[in-house]
mmCIF file of the N, C-alpha and C atoms, coordinates in Angstrom:
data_MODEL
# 
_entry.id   MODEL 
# 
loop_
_atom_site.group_PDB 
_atom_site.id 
_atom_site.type_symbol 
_atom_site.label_atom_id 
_atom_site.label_alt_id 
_atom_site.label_comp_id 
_atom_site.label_asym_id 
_atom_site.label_entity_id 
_atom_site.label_seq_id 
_atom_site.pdbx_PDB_ins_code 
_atom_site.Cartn_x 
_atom_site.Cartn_y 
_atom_site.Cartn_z 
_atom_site.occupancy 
_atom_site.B_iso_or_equiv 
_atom_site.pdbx_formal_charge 
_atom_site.auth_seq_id 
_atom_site.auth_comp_id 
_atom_site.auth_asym_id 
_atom_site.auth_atom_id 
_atom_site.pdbx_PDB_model_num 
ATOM 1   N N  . UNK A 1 1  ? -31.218 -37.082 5.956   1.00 0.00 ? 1  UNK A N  1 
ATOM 2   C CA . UNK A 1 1  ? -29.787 -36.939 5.699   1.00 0.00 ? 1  UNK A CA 1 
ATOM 3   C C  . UNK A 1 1  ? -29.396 -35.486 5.926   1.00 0.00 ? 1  UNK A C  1 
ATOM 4   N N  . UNK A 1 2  ? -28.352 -35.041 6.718   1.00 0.00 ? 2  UNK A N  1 
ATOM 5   C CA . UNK A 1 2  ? -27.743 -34.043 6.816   1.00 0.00 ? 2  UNK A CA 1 
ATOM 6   C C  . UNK A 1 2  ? -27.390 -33.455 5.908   1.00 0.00 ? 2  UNK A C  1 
ATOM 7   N N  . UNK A 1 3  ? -27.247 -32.206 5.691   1.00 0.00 ? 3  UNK A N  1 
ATOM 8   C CA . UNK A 1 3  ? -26.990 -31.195 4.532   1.00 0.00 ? 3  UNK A CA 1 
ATOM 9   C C  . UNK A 1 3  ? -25.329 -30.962 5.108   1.00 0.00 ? 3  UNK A C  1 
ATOM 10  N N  . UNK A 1 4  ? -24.509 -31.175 3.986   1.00 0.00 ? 4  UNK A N  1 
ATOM 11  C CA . UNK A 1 4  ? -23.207 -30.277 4.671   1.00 0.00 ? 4  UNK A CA 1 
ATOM 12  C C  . UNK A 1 4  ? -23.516 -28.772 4.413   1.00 0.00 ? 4  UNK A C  1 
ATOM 13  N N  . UNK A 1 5  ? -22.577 -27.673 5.159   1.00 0.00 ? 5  UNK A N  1 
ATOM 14  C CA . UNK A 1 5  ? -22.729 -26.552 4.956   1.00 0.00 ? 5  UNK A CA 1 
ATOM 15  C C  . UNK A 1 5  ? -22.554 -26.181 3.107   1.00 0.00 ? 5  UNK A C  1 
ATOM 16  N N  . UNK A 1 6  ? -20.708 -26.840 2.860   1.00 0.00 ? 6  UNK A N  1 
ATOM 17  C CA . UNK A 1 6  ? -20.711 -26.353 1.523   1.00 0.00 ? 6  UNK A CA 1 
ATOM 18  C C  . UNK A 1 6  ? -21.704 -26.185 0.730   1.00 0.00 ? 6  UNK A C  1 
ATOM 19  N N  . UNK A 1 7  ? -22.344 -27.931 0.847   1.00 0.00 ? 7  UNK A N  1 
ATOM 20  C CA . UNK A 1 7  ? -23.182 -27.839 -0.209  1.00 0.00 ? 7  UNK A CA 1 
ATOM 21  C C  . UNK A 1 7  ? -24.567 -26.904 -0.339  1.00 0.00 ? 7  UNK A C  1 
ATOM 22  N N  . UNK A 1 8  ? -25.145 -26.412 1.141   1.00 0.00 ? 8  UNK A N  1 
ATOM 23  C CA . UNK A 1 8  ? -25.916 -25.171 1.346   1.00 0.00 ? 8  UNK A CA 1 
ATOM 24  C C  . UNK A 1 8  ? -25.689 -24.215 0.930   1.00 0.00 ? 8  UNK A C  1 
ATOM 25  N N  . UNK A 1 9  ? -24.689 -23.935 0.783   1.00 0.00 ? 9  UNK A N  1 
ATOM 26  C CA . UNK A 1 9  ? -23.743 -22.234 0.203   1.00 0.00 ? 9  UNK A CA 1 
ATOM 27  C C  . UNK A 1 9  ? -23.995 -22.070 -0.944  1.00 0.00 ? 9  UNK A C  1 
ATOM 28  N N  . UNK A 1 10 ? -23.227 -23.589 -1.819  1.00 0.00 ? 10 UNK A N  1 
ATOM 29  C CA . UNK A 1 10 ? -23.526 -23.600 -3.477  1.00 0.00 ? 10 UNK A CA 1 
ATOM 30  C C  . UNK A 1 10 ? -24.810 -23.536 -3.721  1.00 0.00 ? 10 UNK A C  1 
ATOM 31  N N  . UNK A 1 11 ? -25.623 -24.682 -2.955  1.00 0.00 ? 11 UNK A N  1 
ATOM 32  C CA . UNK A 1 11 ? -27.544 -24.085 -3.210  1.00 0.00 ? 11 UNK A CA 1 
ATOM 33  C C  . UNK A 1 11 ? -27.518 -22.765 -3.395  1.00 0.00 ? 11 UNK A C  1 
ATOM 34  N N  . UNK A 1 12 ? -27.461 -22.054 -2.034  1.00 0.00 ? 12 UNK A N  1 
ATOM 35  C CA . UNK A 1 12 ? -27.820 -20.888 -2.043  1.00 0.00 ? 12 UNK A CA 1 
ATOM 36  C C  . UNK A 1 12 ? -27.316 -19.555 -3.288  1.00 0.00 ? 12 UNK A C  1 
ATOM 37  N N  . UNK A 1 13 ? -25.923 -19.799 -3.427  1.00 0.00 ? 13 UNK A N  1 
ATOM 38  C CA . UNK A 1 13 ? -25.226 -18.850 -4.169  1.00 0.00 ? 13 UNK A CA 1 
ATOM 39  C C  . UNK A 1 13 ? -25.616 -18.784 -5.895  1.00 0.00 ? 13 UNK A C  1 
ATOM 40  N N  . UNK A 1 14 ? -26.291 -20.285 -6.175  1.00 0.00 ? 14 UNK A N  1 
ATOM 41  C CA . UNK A 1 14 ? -26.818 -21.017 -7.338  1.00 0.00 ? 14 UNK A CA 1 
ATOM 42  C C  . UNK A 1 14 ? -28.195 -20.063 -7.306  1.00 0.00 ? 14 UNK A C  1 
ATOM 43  N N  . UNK A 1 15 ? -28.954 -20.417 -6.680  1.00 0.00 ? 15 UNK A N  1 
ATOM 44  C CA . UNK A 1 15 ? -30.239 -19.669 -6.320  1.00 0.00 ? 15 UNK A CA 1 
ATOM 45  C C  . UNK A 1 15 ? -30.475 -18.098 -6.617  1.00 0.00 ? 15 UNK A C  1 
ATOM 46  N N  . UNK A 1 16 ? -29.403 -17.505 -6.098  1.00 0.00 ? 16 UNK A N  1 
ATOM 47  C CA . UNK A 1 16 ? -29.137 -15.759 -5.805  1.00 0.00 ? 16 UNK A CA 1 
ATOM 48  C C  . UNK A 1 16 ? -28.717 -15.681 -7.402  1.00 0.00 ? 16 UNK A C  1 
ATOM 49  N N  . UNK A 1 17 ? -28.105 -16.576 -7.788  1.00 0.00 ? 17 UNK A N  1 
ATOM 50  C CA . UNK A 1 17 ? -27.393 -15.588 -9.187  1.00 0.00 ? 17 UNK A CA 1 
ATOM 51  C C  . UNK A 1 17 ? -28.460 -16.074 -10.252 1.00 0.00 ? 17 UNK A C  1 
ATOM 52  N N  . UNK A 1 18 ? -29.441 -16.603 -9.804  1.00 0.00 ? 18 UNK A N  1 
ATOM 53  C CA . UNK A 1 18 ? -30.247 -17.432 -11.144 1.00 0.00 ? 18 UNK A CA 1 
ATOM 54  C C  . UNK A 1 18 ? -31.715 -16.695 -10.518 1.00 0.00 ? 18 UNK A C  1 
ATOM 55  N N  . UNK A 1 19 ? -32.105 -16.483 -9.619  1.00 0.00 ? 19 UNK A N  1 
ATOM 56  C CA . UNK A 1 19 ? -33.019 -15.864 -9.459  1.00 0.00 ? 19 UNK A CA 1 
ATOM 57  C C  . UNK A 1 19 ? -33.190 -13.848 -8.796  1.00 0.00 ? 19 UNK A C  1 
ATOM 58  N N  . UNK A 1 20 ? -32.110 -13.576 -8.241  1.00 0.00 ? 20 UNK A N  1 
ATOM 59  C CA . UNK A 1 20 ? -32.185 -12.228 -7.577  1.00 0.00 ? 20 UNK A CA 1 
ATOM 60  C C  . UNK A 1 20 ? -31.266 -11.185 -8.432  1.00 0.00 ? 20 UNK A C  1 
ATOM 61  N N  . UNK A 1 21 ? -30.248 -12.237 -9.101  1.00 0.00 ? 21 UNK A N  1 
ATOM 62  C CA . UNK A 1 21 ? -29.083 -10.654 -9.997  1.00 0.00 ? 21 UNK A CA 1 
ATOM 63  C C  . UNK A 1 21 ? -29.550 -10.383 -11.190 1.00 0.00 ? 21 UNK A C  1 
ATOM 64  N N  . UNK A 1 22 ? -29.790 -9.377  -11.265 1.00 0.00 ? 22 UNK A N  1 
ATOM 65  C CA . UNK A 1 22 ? -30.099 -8.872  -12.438 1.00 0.00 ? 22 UNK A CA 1 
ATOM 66  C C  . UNK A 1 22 ? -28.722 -8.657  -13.729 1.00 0.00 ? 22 UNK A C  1 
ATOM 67  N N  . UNK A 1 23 ? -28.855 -9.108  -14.320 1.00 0.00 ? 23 UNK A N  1 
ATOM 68  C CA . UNK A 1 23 ? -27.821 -9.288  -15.326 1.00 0.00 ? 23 UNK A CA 1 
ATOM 69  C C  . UNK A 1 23 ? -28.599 -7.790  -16.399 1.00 0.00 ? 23 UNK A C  1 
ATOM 70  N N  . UNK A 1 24 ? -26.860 -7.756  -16.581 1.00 0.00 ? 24 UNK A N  1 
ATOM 71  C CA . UNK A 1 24 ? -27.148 -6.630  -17.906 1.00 0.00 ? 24 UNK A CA 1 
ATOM 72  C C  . UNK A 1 24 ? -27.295 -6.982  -19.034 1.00 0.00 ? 24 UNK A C  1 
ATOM 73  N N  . UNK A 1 25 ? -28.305 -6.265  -20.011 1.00 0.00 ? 25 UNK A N  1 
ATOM 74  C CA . UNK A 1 25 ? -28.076 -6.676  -21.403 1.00 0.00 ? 25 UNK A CA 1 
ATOM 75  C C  . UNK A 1 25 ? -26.989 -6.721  -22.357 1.00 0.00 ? 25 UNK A C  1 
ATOM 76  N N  . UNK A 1 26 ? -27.052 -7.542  -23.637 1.00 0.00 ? 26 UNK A N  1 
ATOM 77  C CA . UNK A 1 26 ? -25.684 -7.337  -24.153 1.00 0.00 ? 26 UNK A CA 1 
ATOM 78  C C  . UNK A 1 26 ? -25.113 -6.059  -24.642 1.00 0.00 ? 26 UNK A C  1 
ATOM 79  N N  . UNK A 1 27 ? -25.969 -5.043  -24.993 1.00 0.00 ? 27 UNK A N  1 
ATOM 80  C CA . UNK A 1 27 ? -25.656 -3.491  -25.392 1.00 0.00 ? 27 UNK A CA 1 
ATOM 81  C C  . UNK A 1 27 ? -25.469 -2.788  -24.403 1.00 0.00 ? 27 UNK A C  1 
ATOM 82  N N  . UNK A 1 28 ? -25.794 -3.007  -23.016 1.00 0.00 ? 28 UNK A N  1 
ATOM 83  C CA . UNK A 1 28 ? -25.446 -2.506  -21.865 1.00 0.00 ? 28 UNK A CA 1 
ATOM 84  C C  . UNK A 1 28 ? -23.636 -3.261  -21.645 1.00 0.00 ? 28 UNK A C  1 
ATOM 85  N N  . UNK A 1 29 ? -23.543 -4.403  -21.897 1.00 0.00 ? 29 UNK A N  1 
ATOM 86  C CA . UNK A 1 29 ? -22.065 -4.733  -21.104 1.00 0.00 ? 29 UNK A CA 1 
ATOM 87  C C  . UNK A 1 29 ? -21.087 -4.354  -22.667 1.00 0.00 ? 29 UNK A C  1 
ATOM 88  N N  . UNK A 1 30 ? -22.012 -4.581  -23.814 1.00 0.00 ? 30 UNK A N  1 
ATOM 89  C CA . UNK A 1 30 ? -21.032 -3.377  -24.274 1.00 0.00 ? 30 UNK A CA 1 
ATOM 90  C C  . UNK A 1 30 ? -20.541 -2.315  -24.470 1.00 0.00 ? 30 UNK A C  1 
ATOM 91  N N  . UNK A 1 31 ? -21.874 -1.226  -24.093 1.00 0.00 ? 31 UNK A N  1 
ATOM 92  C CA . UNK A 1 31 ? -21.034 -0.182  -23.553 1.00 0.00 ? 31 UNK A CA 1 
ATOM 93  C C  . UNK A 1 31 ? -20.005 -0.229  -22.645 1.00 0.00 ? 31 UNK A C  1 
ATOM 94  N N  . UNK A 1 32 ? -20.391 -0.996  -21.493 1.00 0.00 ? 32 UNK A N  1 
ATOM 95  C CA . UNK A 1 32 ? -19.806 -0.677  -20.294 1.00 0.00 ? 32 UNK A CA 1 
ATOM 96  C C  . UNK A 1 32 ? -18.303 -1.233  -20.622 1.00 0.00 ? 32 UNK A C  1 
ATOM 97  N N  . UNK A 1 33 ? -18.213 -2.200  -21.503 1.00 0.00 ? 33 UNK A N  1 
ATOM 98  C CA . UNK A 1 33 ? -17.023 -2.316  -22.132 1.00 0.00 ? 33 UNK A CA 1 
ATOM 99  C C  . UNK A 1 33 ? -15.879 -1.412  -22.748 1.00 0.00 ? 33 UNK A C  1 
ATOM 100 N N  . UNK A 1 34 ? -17.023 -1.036  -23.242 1.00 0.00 ? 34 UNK A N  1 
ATOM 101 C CA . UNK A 1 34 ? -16.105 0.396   -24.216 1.00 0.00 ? 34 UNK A CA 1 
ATOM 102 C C  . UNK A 1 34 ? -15.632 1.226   -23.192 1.00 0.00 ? 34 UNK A C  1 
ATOM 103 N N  . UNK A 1 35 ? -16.722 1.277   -22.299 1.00 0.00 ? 35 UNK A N  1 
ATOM 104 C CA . UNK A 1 35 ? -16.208 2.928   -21.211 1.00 0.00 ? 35 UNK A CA 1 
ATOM 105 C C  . UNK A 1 35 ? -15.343 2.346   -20.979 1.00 0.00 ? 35 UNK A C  1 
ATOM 106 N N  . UNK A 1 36 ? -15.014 0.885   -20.455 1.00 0.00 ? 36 UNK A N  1 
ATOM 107 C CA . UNK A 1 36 ? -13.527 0.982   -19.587 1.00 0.00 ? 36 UNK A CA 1 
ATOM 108 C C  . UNK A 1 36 ? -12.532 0.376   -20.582 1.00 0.00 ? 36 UNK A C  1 
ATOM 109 N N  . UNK A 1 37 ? -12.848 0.229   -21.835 1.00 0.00 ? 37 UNK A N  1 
ATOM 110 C CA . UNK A 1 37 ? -11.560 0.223   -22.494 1.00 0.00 ? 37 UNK A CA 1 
ATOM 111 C C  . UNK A 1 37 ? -10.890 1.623   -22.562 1.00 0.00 ? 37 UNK A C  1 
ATOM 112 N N  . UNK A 1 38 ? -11.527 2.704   -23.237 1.00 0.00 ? 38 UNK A N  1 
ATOM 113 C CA . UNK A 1 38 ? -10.933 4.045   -23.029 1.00 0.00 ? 38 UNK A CA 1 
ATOM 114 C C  . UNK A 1 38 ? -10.567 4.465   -22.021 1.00 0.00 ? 38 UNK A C  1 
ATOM 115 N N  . UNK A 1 39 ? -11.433 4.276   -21.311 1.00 0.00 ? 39 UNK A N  1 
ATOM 116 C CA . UNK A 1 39 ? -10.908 4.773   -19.596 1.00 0.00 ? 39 UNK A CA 1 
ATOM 117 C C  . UNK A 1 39 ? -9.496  4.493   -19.491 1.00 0.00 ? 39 UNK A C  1 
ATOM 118 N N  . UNK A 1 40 ? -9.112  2.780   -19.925 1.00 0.00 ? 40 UNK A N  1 
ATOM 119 C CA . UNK A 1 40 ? -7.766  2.693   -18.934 1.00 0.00 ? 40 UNK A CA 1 
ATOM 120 C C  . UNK A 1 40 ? -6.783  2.823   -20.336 1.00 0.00 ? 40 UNK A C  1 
ATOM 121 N N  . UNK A 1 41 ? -7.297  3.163   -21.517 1.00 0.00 ? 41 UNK A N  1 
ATOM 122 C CA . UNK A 1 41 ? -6.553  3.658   -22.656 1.00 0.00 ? 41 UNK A CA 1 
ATOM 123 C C  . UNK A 1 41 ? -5.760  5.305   -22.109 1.00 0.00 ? 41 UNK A C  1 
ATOM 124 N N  . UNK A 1 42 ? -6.787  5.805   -21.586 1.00 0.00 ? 42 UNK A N  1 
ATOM 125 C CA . UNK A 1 42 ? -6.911  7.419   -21.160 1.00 0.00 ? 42 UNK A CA 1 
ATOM 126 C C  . UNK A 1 42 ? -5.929  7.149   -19.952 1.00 0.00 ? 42 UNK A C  1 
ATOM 127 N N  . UNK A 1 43 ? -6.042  6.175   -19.127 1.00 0.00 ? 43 UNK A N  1 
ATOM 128 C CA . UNK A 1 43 ? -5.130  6.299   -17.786 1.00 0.00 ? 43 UNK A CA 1 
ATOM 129 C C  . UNK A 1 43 ? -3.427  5.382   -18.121 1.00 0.00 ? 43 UNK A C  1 
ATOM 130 N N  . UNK A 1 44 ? -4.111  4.521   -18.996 1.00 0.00 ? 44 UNK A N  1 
ATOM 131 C CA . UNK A 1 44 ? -2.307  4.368   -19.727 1.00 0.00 ? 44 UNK A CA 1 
ATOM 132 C C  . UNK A 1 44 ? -1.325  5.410   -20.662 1.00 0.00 ? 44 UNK A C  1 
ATOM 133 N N  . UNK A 1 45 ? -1.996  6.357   -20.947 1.00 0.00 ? 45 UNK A N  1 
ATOM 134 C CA . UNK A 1 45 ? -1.811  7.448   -21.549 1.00 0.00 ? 45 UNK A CA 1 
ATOM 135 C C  . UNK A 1 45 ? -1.045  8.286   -21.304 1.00 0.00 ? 45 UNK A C  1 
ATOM 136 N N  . UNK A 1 46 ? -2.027  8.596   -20.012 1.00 0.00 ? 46 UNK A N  1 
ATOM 137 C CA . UNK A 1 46 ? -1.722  9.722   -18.618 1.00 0.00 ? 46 UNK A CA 1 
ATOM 138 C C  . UNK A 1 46 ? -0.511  8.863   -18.170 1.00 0.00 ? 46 UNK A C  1 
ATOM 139 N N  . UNK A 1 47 ? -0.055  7.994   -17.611 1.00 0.00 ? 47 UNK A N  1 
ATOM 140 C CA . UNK A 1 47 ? 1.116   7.356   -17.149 1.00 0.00 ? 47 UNK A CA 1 
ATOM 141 C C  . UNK A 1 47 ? 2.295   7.853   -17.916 1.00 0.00 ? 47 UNK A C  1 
ATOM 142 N N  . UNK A 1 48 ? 2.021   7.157   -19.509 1.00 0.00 ? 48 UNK A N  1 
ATOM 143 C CA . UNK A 1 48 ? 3.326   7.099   -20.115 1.00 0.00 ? 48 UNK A CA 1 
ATOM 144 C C  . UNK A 1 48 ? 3.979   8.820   -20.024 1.00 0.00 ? 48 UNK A C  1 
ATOM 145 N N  . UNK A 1 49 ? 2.534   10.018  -20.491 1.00 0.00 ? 49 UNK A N  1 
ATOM 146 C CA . UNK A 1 49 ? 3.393   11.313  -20.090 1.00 0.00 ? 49 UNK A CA 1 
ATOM 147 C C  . UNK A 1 49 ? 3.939   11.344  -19.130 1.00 0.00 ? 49 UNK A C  1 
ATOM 148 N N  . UNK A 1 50 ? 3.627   10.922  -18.307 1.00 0.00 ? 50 UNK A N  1 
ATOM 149 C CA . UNK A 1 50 ? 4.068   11.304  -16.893 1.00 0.00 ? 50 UNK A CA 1 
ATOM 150 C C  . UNK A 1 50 ? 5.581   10.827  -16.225 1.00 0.00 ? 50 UNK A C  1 
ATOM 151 N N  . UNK A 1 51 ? 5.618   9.713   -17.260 1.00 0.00 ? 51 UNK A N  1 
ATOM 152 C CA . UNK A 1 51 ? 6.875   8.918   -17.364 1.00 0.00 ? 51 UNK A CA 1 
ATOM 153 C C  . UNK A 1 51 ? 7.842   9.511   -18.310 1.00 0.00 ? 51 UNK A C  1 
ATOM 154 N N  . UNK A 1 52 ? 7.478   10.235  -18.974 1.00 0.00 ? 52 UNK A N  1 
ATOM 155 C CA . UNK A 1 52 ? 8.165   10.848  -20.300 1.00 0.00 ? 52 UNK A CA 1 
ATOM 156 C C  . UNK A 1 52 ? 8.481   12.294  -19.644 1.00 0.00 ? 52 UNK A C  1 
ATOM 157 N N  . UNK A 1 53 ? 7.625   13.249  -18.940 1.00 0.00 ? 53 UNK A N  1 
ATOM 158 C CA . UNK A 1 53 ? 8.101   14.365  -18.082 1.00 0.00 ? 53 UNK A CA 1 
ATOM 159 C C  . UNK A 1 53 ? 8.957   14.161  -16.807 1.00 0.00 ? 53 UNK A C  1 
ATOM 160 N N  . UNK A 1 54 ? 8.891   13.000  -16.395 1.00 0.00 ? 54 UNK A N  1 
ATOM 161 C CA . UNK A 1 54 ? 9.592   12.761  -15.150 1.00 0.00 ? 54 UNK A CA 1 
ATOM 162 C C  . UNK A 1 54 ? 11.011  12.248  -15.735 1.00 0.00 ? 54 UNK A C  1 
ATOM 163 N N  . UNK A 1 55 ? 11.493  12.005  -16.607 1.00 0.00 ? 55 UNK A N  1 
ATOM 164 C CA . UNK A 1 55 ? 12.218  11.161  -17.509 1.00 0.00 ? 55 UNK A CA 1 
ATOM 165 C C  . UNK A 1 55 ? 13.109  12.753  -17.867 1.00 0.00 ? 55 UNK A C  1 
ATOM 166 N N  . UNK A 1 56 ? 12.214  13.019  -18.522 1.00 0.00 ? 56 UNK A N  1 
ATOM 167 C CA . UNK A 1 56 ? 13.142  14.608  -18.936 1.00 0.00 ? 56 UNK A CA 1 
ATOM 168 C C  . UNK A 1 56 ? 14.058  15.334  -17.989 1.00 0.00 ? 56 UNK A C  1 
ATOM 169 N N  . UNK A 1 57 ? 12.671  15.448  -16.843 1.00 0.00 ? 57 UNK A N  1 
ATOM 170 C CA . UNK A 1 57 ? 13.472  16.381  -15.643 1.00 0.00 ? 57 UNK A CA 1 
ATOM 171 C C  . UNK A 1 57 ? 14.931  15.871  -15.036 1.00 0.00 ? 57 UNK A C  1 
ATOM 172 N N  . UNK A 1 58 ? 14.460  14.643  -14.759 1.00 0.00 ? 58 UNK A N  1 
ATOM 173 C CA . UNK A 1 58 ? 15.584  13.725  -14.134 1.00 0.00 ? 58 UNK A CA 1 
ATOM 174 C C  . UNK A 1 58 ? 16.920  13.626  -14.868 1.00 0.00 ? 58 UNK A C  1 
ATOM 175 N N  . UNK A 1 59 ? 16.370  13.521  -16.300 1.00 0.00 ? 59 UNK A N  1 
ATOM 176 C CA . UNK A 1 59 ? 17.769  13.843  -16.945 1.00 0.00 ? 59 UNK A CA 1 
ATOM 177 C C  . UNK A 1 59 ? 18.681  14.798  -16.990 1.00 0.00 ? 59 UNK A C  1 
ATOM 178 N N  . UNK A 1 60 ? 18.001  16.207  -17.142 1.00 0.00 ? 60 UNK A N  1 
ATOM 179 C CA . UNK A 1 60 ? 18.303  17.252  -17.045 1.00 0.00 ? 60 UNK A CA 1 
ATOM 180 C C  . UNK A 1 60 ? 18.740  18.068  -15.459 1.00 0.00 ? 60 UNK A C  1 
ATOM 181 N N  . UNK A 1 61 ? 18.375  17.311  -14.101 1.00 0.00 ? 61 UNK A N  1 
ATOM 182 C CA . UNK A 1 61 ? 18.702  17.300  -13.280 1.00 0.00 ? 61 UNK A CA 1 
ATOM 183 C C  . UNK A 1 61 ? 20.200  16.825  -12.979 1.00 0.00 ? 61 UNK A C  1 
ATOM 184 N N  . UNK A 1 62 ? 20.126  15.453  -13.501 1.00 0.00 ? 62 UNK A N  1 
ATOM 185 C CA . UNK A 1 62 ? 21.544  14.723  -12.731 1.00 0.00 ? 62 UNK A CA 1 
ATOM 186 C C  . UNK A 1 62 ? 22.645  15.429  -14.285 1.00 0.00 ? 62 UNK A C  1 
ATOM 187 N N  . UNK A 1 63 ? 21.895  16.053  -15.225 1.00 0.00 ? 63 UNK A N  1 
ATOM 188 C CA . UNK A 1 63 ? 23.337  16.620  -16.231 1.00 0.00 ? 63 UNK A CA 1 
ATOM 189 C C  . UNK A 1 63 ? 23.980  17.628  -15.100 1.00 0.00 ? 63 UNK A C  1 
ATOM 190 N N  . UNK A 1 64 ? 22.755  18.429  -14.640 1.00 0.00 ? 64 UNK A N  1 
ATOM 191 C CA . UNK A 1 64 ? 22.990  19.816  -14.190 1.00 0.00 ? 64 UNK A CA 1 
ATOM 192 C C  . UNK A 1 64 ? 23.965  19.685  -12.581 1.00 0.00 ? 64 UNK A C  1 
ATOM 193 N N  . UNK A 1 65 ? 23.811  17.955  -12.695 1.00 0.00 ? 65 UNK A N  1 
ATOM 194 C CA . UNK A 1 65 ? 24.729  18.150  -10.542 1.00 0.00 ? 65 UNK A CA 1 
ATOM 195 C C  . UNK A 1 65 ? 26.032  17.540  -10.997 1.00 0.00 ? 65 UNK A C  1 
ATOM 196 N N  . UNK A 1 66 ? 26.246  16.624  -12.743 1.00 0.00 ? 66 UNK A N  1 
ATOM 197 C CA . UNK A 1 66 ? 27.697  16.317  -12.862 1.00 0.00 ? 66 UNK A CA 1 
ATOM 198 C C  . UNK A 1 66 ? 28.548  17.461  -13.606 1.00 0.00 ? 66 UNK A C  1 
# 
């Protein structure tokens, strides 16, 4: 009986993640958790100033041209 392709792929892709990936431990993906919770805590952060200085200027710009 013929193999369809799909079902070769899913073999294969079944195979690779159950035998070749190395998975991280759970104290490893929780760090790695933490880093990128702060991370994008730190880069939502950085935004809102940036939104809050650009906010100022702009205001103080269009007072200064009416």
């Amino acid at each position: 009986m013929k193999k369809y392709k799909l079902f070769t792929d899913i073999e294969e892709s079944y195979n690779e993640l159950v035998h070749k990936v190395s998975w991280p431990t759970r104290s490893e993906l929780v760090n790695s958790t933490i880093v990128v919770m702060v991370a994008s805590i730190i880069a939502a952060l950085l935004v809102w100033l940036i939104d809050i200085i650009l906010n100022f200027v702009m205001t103080h710009l269009y007072h200064l041209a009416s």
